[in-house]
C-alpha positions as CSV (number, residue, x, y, z in Angstrom):
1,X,0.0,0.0,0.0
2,X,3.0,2.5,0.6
3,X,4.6,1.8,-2.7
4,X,0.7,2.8,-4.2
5,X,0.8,6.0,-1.8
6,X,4.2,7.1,-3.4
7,X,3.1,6.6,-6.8
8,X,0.2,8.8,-6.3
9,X,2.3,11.1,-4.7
10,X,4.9,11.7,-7.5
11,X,1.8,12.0,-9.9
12,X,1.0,14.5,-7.9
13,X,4.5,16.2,-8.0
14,X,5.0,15.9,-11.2
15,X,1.6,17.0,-12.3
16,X,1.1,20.4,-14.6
17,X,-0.7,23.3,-13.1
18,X,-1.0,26.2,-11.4
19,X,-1.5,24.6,-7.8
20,X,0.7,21.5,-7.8
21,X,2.3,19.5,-5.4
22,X,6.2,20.4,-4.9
23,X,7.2,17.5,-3.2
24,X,6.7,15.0,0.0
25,X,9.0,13.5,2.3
26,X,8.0,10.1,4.4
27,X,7.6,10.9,7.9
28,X,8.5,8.5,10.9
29,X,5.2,7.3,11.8
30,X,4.6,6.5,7.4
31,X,2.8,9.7,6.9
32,X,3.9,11.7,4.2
33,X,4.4,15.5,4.6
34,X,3.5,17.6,1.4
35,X,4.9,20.7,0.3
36,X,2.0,22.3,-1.5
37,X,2.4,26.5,-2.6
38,X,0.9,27.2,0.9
39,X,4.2,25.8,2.6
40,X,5.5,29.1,1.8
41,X,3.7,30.7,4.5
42,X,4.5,28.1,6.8
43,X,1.4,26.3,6.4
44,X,1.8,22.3,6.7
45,X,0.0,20.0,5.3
46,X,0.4,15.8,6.2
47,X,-1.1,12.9,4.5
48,X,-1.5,9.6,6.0
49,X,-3.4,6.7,4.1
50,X,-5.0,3.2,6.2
51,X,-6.3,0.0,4.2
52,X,-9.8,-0.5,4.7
53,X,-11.0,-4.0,5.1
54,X,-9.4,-6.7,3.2
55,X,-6.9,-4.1,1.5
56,X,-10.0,-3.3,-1.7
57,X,-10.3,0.6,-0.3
58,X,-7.8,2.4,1.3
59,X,-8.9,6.0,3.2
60,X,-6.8,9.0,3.1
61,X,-6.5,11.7,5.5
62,X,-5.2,14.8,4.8
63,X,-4.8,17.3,7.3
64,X,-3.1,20.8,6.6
65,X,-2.2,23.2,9.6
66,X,-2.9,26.9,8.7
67,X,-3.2,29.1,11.6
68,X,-3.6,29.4,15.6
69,X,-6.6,30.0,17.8
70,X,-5.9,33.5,19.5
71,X,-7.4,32.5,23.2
72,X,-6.8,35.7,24.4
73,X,-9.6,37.0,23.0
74,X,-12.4,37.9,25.2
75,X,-14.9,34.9,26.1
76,X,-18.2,36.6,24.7
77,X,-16.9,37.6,21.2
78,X,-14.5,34.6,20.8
79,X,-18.0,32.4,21.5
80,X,-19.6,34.7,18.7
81,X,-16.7,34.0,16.2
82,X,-16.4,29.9,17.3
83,X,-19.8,30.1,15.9
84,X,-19.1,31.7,12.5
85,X,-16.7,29.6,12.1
86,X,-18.3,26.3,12.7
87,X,-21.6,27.7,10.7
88,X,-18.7,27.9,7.4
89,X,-18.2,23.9,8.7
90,X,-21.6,22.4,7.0
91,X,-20.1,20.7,4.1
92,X,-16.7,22.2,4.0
93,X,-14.6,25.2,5.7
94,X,-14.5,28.4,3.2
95,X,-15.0,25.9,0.2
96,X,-12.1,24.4,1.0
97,X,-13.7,20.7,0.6
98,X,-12.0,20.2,4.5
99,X,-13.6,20.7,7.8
100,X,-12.0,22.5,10.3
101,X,-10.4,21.9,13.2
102,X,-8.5,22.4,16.4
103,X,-5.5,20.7,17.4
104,X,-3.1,21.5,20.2
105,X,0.8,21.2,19.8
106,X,3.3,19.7,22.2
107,X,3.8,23.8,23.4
108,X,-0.7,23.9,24.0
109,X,-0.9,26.5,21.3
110,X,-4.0,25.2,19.6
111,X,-3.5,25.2,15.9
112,X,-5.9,25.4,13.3
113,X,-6.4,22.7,10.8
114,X,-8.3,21.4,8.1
115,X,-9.2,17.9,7.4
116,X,-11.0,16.0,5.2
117,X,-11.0,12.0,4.2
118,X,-11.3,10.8,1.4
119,X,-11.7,6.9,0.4
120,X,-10.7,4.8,-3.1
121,X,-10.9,1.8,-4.3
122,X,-7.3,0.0,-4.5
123,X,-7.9,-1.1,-7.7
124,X,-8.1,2.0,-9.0
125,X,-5.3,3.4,-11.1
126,X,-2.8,5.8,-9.2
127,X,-3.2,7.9,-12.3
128,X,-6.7,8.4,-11.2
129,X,-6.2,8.9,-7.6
130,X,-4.1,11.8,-8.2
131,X,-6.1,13.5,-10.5
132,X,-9.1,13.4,-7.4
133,X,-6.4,14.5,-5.0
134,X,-5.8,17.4,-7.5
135,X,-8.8,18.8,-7.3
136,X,-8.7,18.7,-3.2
137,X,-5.5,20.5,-3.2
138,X,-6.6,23.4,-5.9
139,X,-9.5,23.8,-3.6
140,X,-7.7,23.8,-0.5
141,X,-5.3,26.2,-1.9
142,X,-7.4,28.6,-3.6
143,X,-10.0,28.4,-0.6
144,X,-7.1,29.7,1.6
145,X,-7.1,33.0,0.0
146,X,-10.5,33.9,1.4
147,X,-10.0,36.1,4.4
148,X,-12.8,37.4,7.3
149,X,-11.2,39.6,8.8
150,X,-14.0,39.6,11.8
151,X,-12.7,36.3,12.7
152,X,-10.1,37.8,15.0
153,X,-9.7,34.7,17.0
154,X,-8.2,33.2,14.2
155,X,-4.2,33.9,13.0
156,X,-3.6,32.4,9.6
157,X,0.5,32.1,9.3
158,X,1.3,34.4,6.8
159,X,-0.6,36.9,7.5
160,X,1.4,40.0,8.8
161,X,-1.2,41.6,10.6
């Protein structure tokens, strides 16, 4: 199944377009951290892939880290904005085709993060795969450009201000 994961993976890299994968490198655990044009900014963004059953689907998660939670913002307005933002969470977060999400760090800053899983069969060419996986990283990427600005709880990295 890793070997399949790879080949997607360098489909991915060596794909034409304007929103491309760069590169990965295997992690330690046998996730795969992806350098996608958002890296740039310091965003991350991990893959990780399980078999599903007797090996004829295979999930993959990807998760991509693009901000902090500010919690020193005052309780009343940060519950206001918590609920903004999980009303743009029906279906996916700013078109984004993720959810979002909150995940603390080993430091307890709680990092923002968007996930989203998405299942194939294993018999399915790689070819294939990657051209679906495409289309989740153009949208994740050009969903990442949309800004509100009265979500103050909510520090993309990149952003200067």
């Amino acid at each position: 199944m890793k070997q399949k994961i790879r080949s997607i993976l360098d489909y991915l890299v060596q794909r034409p377009g304007a929103v491309r994968i760069k590169s990965y490198t295997e992690q330690d655990d046998g996730s795969f951290e992806v350098e996608t044009p958002l890296s740039e900014s310091n965003n991350e963004t991990n893959l990780r892939y399980e078999a599903i059953g007797d090996n004829t689907m295979f999930r993959i998660e990807i998760r991509h880290t693009f901000g902090y939670i500010d919690v020193r913002i005052p309780p009343q307005e940060a519950a206001g904005q918590l609920l903004r933002m999980l009303a743009r969470n029906t279906g996916s977060f700013y078109n984004t085709t993720a959810f979002f999400g909150v995940q603390q760090d080993k430091a307890g800053k709680i990092l923002a993060t968007l996930n989203s899983f998405h299942h194939f069969l294993t018999n399915w060419s790689d070819a294939d795969i990657a051209e679906a996986l495409y289309l989740h990283f153009f949208d994740l990427v050009m969903g990442m450009t949309t800004k509100d600005t009265s979500l103050t709880m909510l520090k993309m990295f990149g952003d200067d201000g």
